[in-house]
BADREN-203446 format. One record per residue: residue in one letter; x, y, z of N, C-alpha, C in turn. Coordinates in pm, whole numbers, plus 32768, in hexadecimal, padded with zeros to 4 digits. Layout:
# residues N
aXYZXYZXYZ;...
END
This chain:
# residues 76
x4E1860BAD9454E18610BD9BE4E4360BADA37;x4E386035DA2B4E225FE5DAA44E396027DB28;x4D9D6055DB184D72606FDBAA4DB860E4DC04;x4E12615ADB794E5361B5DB7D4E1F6235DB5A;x4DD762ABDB7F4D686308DB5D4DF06363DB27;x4E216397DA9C4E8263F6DA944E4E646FDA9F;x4E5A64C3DAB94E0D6542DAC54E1D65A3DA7C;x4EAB6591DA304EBE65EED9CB4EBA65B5D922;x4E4C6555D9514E23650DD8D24DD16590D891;x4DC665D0D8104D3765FCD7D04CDA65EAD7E0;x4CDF6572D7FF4C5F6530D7FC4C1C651ED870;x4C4D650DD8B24C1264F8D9464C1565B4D986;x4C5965F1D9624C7166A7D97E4BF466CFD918;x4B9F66CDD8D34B6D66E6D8894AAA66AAD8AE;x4AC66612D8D84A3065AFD8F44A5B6648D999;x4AC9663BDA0D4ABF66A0DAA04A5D66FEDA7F;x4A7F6750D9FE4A8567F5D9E849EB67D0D9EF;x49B36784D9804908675ED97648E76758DA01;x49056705DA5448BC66ACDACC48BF674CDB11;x49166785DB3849416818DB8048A76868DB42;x48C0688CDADA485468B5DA9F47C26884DAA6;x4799682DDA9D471767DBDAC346FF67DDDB30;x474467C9DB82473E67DDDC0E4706685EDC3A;x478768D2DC264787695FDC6246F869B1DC09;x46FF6980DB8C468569AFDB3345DF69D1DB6C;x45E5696DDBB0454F693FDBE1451468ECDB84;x454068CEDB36450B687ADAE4450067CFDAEF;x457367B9DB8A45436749DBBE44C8672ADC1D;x44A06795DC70442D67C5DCB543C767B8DC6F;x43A26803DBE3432367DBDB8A4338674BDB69;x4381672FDB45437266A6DAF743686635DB82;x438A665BDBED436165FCDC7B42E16623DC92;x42A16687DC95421666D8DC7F41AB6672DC51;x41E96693DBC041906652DB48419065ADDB6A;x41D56565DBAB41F464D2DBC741B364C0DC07;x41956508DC7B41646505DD0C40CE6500DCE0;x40A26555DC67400D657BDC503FF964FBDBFA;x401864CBDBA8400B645EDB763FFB63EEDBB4;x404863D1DC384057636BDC8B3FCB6382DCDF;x3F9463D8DD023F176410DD443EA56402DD05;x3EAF63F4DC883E6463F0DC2A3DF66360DC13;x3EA8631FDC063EA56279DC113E3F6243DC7D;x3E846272DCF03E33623EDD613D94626FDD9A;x3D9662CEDD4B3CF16305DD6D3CB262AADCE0;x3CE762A4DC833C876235DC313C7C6198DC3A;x3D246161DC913CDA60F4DCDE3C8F610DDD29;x3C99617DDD963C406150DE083B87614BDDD0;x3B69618BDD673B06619DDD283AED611DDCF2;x3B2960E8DCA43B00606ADC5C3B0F5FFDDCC8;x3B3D6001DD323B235F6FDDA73AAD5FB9DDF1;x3A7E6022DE1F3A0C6046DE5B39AA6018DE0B;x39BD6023DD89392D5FF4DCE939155F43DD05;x39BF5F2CDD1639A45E6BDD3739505E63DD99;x396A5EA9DDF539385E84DE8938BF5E6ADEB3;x387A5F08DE7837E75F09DE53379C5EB3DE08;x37F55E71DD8637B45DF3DD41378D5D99DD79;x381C5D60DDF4382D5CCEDE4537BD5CFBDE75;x378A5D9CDEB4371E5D8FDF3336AF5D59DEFE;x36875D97DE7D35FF5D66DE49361B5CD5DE21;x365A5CFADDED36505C25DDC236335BE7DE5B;x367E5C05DEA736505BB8DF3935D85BC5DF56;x35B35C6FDF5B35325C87DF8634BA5C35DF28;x34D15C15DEA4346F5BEADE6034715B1EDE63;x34D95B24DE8034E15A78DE7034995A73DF08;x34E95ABDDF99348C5A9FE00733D65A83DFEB;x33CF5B15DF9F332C5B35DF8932CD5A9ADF48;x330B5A7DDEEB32E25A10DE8A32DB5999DEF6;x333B5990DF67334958FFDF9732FD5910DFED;x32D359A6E051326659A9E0B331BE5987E058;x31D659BAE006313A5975DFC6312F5932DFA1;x318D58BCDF6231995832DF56315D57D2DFD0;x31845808E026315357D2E0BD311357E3E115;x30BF5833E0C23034587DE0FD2FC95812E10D;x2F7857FCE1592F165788E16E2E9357CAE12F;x2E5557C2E0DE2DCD581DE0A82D5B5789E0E1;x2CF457D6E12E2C6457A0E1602BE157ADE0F4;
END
């Protein structure tokens, strides 16, 4: 081809006719749809599983703080 698109190739008149079709179909709309929901998907189950870390780091903090304030408790 070098870098020459023929247009009255079969082949390339034939991949148009599809793309024309996929396009005008709506069938690129669902399938951007369906991508979009998947991609949404993704990101509500990271944001879920780093909120789960987060809460861990807190308690681990909160509990290592806890342990070191009574470590250093003066008892009479």
């Amino acid at each position: 081809m070098n870098g020459v698109i023929d247009p009255t190739d079969s082949y390339i008149e034939q991949l148009q006719k599809y793309l024309d079709y996929y396009v005008d179909s709506g069938e690129r709309n669902y399938d951007m749809d369906k991508y979009q929901a998947i991609l949404d998907e993704t990101a509500r189950k990271a944001a879920e599983k780093a909120a789960r870390e987060a809460r861990k780091e807190a308690t681990k903090n909160t509990i290592i703080s806890y342990i070191s304030t009574e470590n250093n408790k003066v008892t009479v």
